[in-house]
Backbone as JSON, one array per atom type, in Angstrom:
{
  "sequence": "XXXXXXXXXXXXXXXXXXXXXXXXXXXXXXXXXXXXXXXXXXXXXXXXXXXXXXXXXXXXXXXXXXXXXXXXXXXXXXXXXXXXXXXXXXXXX",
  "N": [[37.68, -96.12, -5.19], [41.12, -96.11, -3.97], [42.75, -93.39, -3.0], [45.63, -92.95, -3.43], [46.41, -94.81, -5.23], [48.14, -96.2, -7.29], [50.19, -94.55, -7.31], [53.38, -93.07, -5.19], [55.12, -96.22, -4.49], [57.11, -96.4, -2.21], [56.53, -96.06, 0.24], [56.32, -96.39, 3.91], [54.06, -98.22, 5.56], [53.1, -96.61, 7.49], [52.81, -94.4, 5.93], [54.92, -92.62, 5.27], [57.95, -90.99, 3.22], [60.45, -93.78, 3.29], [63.57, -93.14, 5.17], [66.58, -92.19, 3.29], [69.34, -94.39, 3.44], [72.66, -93.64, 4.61], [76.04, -93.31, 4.02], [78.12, -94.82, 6.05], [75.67, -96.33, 6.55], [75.61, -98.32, 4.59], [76.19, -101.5, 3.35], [79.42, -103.25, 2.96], [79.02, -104.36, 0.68], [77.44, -102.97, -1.36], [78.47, -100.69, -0.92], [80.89, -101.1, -2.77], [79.57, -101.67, -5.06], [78.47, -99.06, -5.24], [80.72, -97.07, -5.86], [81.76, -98.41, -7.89], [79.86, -98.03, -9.83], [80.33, -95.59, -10.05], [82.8, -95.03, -11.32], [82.57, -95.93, -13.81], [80.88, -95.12, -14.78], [82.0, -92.03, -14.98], [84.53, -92.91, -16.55], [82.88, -93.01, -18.74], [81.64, -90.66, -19.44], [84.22, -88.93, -19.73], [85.03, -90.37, -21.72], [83.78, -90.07, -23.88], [83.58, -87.31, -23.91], [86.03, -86.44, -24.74], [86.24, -88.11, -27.09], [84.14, -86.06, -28.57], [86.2, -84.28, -28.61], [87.6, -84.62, -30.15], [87.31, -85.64, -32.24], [86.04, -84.86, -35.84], [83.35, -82.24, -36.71], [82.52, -83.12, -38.9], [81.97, -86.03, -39.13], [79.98, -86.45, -36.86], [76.95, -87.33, -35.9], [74.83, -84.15, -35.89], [74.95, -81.65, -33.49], [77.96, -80.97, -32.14], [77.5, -79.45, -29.54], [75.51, -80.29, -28.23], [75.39, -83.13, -28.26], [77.94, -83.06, -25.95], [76.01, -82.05, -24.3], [74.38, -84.19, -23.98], [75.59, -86.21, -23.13], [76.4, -86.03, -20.58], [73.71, -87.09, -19.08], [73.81, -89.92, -17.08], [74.72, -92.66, -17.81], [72.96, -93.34, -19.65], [73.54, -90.82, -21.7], [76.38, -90.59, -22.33], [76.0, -93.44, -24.06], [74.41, -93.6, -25.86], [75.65, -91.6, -27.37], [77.75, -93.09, -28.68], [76.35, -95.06, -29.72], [74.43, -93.9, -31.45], [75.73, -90.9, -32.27], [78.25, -91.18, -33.57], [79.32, -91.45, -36.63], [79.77, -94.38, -38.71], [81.56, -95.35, -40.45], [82.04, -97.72, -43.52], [84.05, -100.4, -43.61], [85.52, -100.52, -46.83], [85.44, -103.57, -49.29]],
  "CA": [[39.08, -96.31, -5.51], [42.15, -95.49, -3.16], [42.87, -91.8, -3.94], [46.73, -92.79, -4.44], [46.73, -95.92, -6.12], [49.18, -96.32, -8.58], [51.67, -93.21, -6.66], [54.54, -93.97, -5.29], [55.12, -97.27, -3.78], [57.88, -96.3, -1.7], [56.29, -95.59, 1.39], [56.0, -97.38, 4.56], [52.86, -98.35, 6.45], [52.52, -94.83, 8.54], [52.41, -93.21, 4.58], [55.94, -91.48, 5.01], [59.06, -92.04, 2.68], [61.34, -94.45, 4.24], [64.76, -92.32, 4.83], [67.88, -92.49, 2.64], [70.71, -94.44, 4.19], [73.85, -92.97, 4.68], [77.45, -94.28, 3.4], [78.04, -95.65, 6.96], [75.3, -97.5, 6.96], [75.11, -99.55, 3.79], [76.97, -102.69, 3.24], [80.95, -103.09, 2.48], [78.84, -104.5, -1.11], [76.78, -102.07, -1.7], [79.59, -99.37, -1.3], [81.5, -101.22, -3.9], [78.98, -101.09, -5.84], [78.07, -97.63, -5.61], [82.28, -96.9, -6.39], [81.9, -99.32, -9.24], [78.85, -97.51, -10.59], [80.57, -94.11, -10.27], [84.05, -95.11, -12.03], [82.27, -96.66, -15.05], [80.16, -93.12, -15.56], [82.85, -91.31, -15.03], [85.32, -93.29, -17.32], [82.3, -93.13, -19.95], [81.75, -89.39, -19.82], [85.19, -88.75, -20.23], [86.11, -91.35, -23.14], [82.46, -89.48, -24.94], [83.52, -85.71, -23.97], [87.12, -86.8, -25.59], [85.78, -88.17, -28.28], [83.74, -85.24, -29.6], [86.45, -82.97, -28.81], [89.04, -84.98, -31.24], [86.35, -86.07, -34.14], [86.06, -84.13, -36.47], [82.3, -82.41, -36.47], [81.52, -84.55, -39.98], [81.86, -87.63, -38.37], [78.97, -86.86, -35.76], [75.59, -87.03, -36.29], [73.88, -83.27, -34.84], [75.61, -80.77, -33.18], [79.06, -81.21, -30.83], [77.35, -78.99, -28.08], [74.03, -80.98, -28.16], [75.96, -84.26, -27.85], [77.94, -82.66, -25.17], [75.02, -81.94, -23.05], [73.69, -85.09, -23.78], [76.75, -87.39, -22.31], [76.03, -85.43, -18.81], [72.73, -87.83, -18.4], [73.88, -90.84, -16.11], [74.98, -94.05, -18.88], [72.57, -93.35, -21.31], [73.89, -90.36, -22.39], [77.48, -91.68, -23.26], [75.72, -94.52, -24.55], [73.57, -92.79, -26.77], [76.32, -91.13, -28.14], [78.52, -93.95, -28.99], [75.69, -95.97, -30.46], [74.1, -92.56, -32.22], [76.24, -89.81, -32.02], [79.32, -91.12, -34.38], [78.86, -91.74, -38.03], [80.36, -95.31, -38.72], [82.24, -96.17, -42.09], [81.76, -99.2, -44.06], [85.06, -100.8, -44.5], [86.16, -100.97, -48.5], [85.9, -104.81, -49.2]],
  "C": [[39.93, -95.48, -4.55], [42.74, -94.52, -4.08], [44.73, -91.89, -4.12], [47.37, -94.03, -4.46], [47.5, -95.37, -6.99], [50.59, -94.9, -8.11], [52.67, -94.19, -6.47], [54.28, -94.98, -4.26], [56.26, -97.54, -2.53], [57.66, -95.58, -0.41], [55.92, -96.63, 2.27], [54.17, -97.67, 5.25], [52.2, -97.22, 7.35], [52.53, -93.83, 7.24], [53.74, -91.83, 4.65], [57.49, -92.52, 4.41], [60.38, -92.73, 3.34], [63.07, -93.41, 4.09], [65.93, -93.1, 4.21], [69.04, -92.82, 3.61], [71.88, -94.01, 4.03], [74.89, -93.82, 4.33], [77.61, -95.04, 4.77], [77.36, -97.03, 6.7], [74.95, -98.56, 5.49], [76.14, -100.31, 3.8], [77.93, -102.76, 2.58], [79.88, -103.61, 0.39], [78.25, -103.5, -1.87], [77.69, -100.29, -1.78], [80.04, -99.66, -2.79], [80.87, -101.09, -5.03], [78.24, -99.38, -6.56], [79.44, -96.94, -6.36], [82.01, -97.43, -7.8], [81.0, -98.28, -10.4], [79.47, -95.93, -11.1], [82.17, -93.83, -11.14], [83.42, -95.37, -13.07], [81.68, -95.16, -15.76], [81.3, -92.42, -15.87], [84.17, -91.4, -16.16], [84.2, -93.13, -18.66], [82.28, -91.79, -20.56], [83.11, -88.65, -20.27], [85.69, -89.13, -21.63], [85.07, -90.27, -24.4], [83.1, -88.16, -25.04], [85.6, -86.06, -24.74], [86.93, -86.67, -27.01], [85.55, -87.57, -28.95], [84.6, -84.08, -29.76], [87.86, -83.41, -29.85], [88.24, -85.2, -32.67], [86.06, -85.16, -34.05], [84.51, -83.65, -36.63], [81.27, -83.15, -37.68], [81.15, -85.87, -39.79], [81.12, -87.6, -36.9], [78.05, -86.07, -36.46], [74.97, -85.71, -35.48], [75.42, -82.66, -34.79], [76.5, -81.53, -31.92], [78.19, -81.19, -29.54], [76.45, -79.64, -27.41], [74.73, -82.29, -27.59], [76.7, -84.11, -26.11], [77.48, -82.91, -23.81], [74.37, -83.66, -23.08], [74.77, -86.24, -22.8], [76.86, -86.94, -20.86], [75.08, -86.5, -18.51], [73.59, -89.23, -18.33], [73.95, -92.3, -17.32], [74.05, -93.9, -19.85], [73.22, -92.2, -22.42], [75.08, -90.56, -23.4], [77.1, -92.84, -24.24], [75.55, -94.5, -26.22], [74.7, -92.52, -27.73], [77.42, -92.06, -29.23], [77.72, -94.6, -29.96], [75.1, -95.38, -31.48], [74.64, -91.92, -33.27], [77.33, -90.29, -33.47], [78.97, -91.89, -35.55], [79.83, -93.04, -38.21], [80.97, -95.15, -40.39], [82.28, -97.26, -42.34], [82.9, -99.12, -44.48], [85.17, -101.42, -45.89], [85.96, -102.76, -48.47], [86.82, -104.88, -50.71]]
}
């Protein structure tokens, strides 16, 4: 058995990792997309680190600071928190 099967797959044919392109050189789409990717985080972590600092700490599940730290990790954390993090109420019928 090849001693690094199953590693990473991100190497070229001479067994070294292909280098990271630079903003130059990627494609007018691939910028936008990287922009796109970094407004949406950024608008998420904000609306989350808002959030826990206006609700009240009965209406979240766990600790503020814990949540917090957790809305730092990259869309799941916000996510998490939103889908988690805040205790819902059943509207009265």
């Amino acid at each position: 058995m090849h001693k690094n099967m199953g590693q990473d797959t991100r190497r070229n044919v001479h067994g070294r990792r292909p280098r990271k392109k630079s903003w130059k050189e990627l494609s007018p789409m691939a910028r936008v997309g990287t922009i796109t990717a970094g407004t949406v985080q950024l608008a998420l972590v904000t609306a989350a680190q808002l959030d826990i600092s206006r609700r009240p700490a009965q209406e979240i599940r766990g600790s503020k600071g814990l949540w917090r730290l957790a809305t730092l990790v990259n869309f799941i954390g916000p996510a998490s928190y939103f889908t988690f993090g805040v205790k819902r109420h059943l509207a009265a019928k």
